[in-house]
N, C-alpha and C positions, 0 to 999 in steps of 0.2 A: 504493500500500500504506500501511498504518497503521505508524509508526513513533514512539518513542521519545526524547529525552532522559533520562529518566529508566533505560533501559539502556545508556548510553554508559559505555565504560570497565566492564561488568561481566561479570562469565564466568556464561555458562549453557552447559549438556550439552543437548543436542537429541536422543531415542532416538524413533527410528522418523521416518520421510524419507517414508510417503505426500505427500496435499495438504498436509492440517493441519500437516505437519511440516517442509515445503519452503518453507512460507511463513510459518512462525517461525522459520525461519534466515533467507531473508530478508529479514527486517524486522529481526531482532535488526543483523544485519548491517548492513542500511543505515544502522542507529542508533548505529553503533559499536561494537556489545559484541564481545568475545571469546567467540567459539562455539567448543564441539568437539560435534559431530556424528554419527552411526552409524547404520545401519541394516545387516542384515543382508545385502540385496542389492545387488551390488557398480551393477549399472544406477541403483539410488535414491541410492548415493554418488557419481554420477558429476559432476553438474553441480557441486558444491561443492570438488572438488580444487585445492587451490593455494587454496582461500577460506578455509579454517579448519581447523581440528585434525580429522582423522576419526579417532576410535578410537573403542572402544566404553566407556560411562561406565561400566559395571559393573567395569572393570578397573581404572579410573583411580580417581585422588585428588583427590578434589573437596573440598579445604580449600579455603576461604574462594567457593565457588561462591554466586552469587547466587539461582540453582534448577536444576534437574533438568525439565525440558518434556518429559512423555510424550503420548501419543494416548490417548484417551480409554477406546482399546479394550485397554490394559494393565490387565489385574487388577491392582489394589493389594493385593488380599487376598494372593496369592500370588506374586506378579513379586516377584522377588529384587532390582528396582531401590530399592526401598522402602527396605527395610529397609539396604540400603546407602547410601542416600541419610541414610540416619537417623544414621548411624555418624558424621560430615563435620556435622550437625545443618540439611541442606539440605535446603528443603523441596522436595517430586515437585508440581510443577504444570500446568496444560495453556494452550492458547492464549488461553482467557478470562480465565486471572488477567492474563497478560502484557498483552490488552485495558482490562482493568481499572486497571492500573499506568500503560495512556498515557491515561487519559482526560483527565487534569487539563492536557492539552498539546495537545486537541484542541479545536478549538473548539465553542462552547457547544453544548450536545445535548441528548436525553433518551435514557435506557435503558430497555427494556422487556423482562425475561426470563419466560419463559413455559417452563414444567415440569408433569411430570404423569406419570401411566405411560399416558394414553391421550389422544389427542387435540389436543398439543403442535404437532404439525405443521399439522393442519390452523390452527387459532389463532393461529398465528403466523403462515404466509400469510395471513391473512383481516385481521388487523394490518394486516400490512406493504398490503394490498389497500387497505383505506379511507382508508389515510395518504397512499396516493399517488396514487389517485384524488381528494382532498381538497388534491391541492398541495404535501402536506408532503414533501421531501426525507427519505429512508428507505430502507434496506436492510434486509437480514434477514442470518442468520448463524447459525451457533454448530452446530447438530444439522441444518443445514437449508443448503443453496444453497452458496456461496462459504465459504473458511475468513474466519475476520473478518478475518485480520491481513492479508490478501491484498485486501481491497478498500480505494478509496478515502476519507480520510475526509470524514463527510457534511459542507454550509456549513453555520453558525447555524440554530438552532432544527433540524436534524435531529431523524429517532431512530431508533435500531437497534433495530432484534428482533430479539431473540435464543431460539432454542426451545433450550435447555439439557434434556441427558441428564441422571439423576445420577451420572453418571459422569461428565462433565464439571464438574458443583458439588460433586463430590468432589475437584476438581485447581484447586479455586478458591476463596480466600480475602477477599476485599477490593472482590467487583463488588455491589456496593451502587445495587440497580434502583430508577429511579423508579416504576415499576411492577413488578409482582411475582407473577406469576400461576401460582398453583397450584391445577389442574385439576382432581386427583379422583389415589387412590392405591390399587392393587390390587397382590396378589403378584405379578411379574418380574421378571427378572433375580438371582432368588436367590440363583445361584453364586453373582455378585459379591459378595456379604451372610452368606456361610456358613450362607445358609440362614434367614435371619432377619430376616423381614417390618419386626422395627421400627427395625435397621438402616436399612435400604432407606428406610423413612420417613422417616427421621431425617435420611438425605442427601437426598431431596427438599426439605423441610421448613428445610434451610439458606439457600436461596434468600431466604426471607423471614425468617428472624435476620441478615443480613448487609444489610438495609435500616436507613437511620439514619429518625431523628426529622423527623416530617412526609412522609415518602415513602407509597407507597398501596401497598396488597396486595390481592390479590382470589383468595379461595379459597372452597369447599363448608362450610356451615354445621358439618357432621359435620368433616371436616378441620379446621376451626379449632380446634371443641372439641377433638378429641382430643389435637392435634400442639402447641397450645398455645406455638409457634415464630413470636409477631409479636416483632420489636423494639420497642423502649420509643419510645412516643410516635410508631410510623408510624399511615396513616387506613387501617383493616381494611373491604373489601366485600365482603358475603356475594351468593357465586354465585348463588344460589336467590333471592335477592331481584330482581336486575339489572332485568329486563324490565315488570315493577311500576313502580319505582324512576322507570325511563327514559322512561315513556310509551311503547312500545313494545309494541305485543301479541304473545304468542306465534303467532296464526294470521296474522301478516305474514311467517310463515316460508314459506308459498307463494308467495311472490314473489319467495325465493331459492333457485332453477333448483338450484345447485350444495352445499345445506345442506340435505338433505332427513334427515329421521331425528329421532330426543328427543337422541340426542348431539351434531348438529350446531346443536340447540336452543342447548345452554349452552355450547358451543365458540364459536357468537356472540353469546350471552350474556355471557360472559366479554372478546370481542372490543369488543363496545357498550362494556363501560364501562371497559376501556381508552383507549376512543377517547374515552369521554363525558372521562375526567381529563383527558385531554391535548386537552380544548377543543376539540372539533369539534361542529359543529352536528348534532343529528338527524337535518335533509335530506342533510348529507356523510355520515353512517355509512348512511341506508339506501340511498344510493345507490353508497356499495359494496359493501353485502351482497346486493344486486340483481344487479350485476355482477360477484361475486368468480367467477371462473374454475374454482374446483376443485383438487387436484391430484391427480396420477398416483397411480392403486393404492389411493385413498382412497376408495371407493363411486362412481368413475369409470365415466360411463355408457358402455361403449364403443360399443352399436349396436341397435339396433332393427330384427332380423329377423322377417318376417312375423308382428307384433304380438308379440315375444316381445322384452324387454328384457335384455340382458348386462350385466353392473355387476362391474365388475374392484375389490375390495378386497383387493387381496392384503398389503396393509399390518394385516390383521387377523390378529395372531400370537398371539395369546392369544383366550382363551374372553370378557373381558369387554370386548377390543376390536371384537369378531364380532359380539356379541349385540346390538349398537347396529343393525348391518347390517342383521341377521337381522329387528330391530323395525321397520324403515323402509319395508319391503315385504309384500307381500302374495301368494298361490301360489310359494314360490320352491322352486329346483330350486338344492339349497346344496349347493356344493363345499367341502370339508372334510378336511381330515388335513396332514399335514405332521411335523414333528417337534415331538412336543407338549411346553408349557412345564409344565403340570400333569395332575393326572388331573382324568378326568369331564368333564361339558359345562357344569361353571361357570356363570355368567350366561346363557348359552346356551338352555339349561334351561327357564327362564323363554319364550322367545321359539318355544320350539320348534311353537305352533300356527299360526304365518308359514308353518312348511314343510311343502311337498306332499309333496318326496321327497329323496335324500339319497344324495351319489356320494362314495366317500369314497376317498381316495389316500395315499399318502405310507404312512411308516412306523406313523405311529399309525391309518392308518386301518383293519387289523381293530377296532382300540380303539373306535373312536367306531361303528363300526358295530355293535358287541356293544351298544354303549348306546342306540342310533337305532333301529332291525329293530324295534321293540318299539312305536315310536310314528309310523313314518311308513317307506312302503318305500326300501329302500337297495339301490344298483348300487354293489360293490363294484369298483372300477375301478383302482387301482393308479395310475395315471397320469392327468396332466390331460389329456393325449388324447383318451382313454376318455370319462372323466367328460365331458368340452364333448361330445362326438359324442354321448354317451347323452343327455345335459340336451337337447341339441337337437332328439333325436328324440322326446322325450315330450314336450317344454311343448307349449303350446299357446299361441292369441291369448291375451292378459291374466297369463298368467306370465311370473316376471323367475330366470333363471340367474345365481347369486349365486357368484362364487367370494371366500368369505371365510373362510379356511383355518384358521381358531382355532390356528395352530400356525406356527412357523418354518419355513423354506424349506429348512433346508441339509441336510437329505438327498437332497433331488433337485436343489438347485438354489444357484446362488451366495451368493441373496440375495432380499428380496422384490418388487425390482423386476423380477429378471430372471423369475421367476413369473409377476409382475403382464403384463411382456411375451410370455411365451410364450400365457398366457390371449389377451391381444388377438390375438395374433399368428394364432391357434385360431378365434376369433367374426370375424375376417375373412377367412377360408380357405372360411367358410360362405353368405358373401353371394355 
């Protein structure tokens, strides 16, 4: 685990005991701080008893607290921790500042955070892919894989990637990336923001104010204009340039199996000239993007039944995460609905002469089919059942069955992986 001198001797409150939260107790822990700890469930307080203080921080008195560590997935806007936190003049932070505060004790490194409202995950795998197929010691973290504070730290010359929420650069002050990559920004997550889009940008767009002098940033030409959040004297790359730039053609994207689509275009786009800063040759970058793997739920090809392709994206929660999907193919048989983040078909829109036909589920899906029925035929199917068995019985050779849900999972389901697995679970029931 990644641990500290710099919290030795110092009190932090720990609220909420999932991973994230079990493994910044123990690291704080190993490091000597004084913790007191809580989680609402008596089984996630169990391992720490007899190790630190368990109460709950909202009750207690946190004068002279060195921080407050919540999970990402606490609203600041409205969690009462905040504002109590405020009262004591302590700051609410998550496991990335704590990352942040051990760097200077870790041996020499590079940082790479990577942020966005779309495509975060994929680019950060595709990072973490070319740096270690290239030799470089490397981990990933943050929004993705392992909590950071829980793994190893990397030897000399590592580098971490890190795919940051902003919800997470919201509970983070002082991680100053050598790299700094910001993807592209659409409306989500709005609760968190009261509603207001330039909010939400604005905690994105931190990422790259919290970079010092001489560090790199790489964001969308439109984004930089608007967001106007470099720091003073870092080196800005414009997205839309990268593949010019790099000597690199955009039609050697057929030789990468697992980046098909215009958004998995500038997800390695962005991926190249991360790799290009951090000194790797052309021949190592495209001999990862040749070989990077994929990941689950992300335009994941699960199977090729009698010449009919299934592609599990169920990580498409929104309308301008979908519409990427939706551009990458050709005859598709698009599964759609879920609990929708906005109205309408958004970016969607645009893409919609990709599709043949159109099953729609979940709670928004009379919704999307009041707006679909009109430009291409829809089975109204309530469930992903339904919708795989109908999709199956109509495609044909050369159609691809796309479940990429423009919407969140949690009215039928935990979450977008468990979707993304009932889908597979669905197209291999059929072979």
């Amino acid at each position: 685990m990644i641990n500290s001198p710099a919290w030795k001797d110092k009190r932090y409150a720990v609220l909420g005991l999932a991973r994230s939260g079990r493994a910044t107790v123990e690291a704080l822990l190993a490091s000597g701080a004084d913790v007191l700890a809580w989680d609402d469930r008596a089984e996630a307080r169990e391992p720490f008893v007899g190790r630190c203080v368990l109460a709950d921080p909202l009750e207690a008195d946190l004068t002279g607290y060195a921080g407050v560590v919540v999970s990402p997935g606490v609203p600041l806007n409205t969690h009462p921790i905040k504002p109590h936190a405020d009262r004591f003049g302590v700051p609410v932070i998550g496991d990335i500042e704590l990352f942040a505060q051990a760097r200077a004790d870790l041996p020499p490194h590079k940082v790479v955070g990577i942020t966005g409202t779309n495509g975060k995950s994929t680019t950060t795998a595709l990072v973490h892919h070319i740096l270690k197929t290239a030799g470089v010691p490397t981990t990933m973290g943050g929004n993705i894989g392992l909590p950071i504070l829980e793994q190893d730290p990397l030897p000399e010359g590592g580098v971490y990637v890190l795919e940051l929420s902003s919800y997470q650069i919201d509970l983070t002050y002082s991680l100053d990336c050598d790299v700094a990559v910001l993807l592209n920004i659409t409306p989500d997550h709005l609760d968190r923001y009261d509603g207001d889009f330039a909010k939400y940008a604005a905690s994105k767009s931190r990422l790259l104010a919290m970079q010092n002098r001489g560090q790199n940033s790489i964001a969308r030409f439109t984004d930089a204009r608007a967001l106007g959040k470099f720091a003073e004297g870092t080196i800005a790359s414009i997205l839309e340039d990268v593949m010019k730039n790099r000597d690199i053609a955009p039609n050697e994207q057929a030789n990468w199996p697992s980046l098909e689509g215009p958004h998995n275009l500038e997800n390695a786009a962005a991926a190249i000239e991360v790799c290009d800063i951090l000194g790797l040759t052309r021949k190592q970058i495209r001999s990862g993007l040749e070989s990077y793997p994929g990941l689950p739920h992300r335009m994941e090809r699960v199977a090729e039944i009698a010449g009919v392709a299934y592609i599990n994206d169920s990580k498409g929660t929104n309308t301008a995460a979908s519409a990427p999907a939706l551009a990458a193919f050709e005859n598709i048989h698009w599964i759609v609905g879920g609990l929708a983040k906005e109205p309408g078909l958004g970016e969607c829109e645009a893409e919609m002469d990709h599709v043949k036909a159109a099953y729609t589920i979940g709670r928004a899906g009379p919704d999307f089919a009041a707006l679909i029925e009109s430009i291409v035929p829809v089975e109204r199917c309530e469930t992903l059942d339904y919708a795989v068995a109908k999709a199956a019985e109509n495609a044909v050779p050369g159609d691809t069955v796309l479940l990429s849900p423009a919407c969140a999972s949690f009215d039928q389901y935990a979450d977008f992986e468990k979707r993304g697995e009932h889908f597979r679970a669905l197209v291999e029931a059929l072979k």
